[in-house]
N, C-alpha and C positions, 0 to 999 in steps of 0.2 A: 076824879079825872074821867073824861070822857072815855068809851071804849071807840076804837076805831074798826067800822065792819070790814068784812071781807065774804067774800066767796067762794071759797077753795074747795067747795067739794064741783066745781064746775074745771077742775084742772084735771084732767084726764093724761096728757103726755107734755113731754118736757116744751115745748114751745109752748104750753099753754103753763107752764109755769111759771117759764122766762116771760111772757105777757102780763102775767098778772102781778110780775114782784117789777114792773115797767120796762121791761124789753131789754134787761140787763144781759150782759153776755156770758155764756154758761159757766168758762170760768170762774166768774163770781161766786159760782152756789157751789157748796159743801156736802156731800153726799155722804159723809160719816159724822153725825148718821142722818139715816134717810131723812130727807124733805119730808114736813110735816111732823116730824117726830122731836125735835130738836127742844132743847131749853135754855133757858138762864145758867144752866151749869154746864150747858156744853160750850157758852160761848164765852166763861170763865176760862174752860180747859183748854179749846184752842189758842187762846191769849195766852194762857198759861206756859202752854206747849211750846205754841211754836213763833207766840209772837205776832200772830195775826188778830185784825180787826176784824168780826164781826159783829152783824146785827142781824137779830133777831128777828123775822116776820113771817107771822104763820107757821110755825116750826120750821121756819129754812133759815139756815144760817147761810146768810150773805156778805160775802165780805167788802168790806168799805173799798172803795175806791180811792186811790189817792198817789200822787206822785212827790217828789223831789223837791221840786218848786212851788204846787200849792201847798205843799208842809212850811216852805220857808213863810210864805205869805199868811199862813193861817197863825206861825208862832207871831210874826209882827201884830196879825192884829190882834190877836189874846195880848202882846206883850204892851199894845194903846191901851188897848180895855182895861185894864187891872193897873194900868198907871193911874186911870180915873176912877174905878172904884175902890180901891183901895185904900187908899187916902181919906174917902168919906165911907169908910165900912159899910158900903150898899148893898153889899152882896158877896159871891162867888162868882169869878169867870176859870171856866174850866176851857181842859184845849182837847185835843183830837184822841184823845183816849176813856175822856169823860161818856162813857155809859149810863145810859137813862132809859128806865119802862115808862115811856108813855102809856101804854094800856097794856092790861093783861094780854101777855102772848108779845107784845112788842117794844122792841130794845133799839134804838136809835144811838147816835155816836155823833154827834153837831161835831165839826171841825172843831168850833169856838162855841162858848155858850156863855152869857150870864143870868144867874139864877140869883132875885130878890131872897135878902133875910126873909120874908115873909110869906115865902113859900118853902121854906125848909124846917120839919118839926123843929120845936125847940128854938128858933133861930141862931143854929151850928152846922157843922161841918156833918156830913151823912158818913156814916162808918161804915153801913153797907155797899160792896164793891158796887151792886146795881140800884142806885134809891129811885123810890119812885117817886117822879119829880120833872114838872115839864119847866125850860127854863123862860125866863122872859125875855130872851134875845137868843134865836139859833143863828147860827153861820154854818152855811154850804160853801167850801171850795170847791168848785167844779171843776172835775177832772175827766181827761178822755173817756173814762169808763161808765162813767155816770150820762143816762138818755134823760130826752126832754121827759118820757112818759115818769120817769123814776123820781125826777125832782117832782114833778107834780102831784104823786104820790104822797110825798115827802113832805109837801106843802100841806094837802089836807090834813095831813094826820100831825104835824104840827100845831097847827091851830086848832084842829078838834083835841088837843088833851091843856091847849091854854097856850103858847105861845102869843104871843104880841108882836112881835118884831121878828122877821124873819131878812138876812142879808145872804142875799146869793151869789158869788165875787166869783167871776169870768176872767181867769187870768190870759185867755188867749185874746180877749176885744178889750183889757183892760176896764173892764166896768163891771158896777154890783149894781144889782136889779133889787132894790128895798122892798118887800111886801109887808104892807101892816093890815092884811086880809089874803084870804085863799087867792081873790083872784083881781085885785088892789095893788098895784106896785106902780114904781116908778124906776127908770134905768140911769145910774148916774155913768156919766164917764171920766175919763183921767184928772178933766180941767174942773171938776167940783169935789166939793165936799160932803163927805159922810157925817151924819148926825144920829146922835140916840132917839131924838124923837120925844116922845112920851115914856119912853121905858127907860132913858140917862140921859135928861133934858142937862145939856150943857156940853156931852161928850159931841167934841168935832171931830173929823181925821180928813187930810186934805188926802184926796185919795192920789193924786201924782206922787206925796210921801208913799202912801201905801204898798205902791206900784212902782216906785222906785228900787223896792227889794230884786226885781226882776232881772236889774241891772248892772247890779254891783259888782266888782273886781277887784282884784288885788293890785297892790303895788308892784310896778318894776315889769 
């Protein structure tokens, strides 16, 4: 697995920290314990603890961003994905808690993820809480918290530890922006359909279903 560089010894004060983990907003970052200091078991404990998602970069634990409704929209599409591979034992699709070191030092959290038998030892289930393991399909739901500078981050260091497939789903313009390269994408909106591609040739999702979670209510 690729390492993914960084610079941190060019971080001298918190703006220049909040810059370089993409312009995220200070609540995000964790200062127990200090930035730079941080591990694999600290971001175990605060899950632990208290229930919060973080991830791991450069010894900062940052916490995921995420709301209400892209939780709803991320369980639907984990709950397409795993309808399709399941049935033909392709793999693992994990959802918004699934933990992964892309490289030494670095723990990402995909919303959604599918990860091929063929990149998992053994071709089984990983028993360690963090395997290291990049999946072949990430999903970003994009949430107010999350900047342009952070996804793009996010993007590099996807595809530098192996990703293939990368789906970034904007629940406020209704459209996912598919990247199958760092900087290779294309933007779908409501009135088309979503595809695996190369990575789950046959998986469709009309994305107005997808987006339809948006709108649901009850009776009466």
């Amino acid at each position: 697995m690729t390492a993914v560089g960084t610079s941190p010894a060019t971080i001298e004060t918190l703006a220049d920290l909040l810059a370089h983990l993409g312009g995220i907003a200070p609540r995000r970052v964790r200062f127990h314990p200090a930035p730079g200091t941080a591990t694999e078991q600290d971001v175990l404990a605060v899950h632990a603890r208290e229930k919060r998602r973080c991830e791991l970069v450069d010894g900062v634990l940052v916490e995921k961003a995420m709301g209400f409704r892209e939780s709803c929209l991320a369980i639907a599409l984990s709950g397409a994905l795993r309808a399709f591979v399941r049935p033909r034992n392709l793999g693992l699709v994990t959802g918004e808690a699934g933990m992964m070191r892309l490289a030494s030092g670095l723990v990402r959290i995909p919303d959604v993820a599918f990860i091929s038998w063929e990149r998992l030892p053994g071709r089984r289930m990983p028993t360690e809480p963090i395997p290291e393991v990049a999946p072949d399909l990430a999903v970003e739901v994009l949430s107010e918290g999350n900047t342009p500078e952070e996804m793009a981050r996010k993007r590099r260091e996807y595809f530098s530890a192996g990703v293939r497939l990368l789906w970034c789903v904007e629940p406020e313009t209704r459209t996912v922006e598919v990247f199958t390269a760092v900087e290779q994408s294309t933007v779908l909106d409501a009135s088309q359909t979503l595809d695996g591609g190369v990575v789950l040739p046959g998986f469709t999702l009309p994305l107005q279903e997808l987006f339809a979670e948006l709108d649901v209510q009850g009776n009466g």
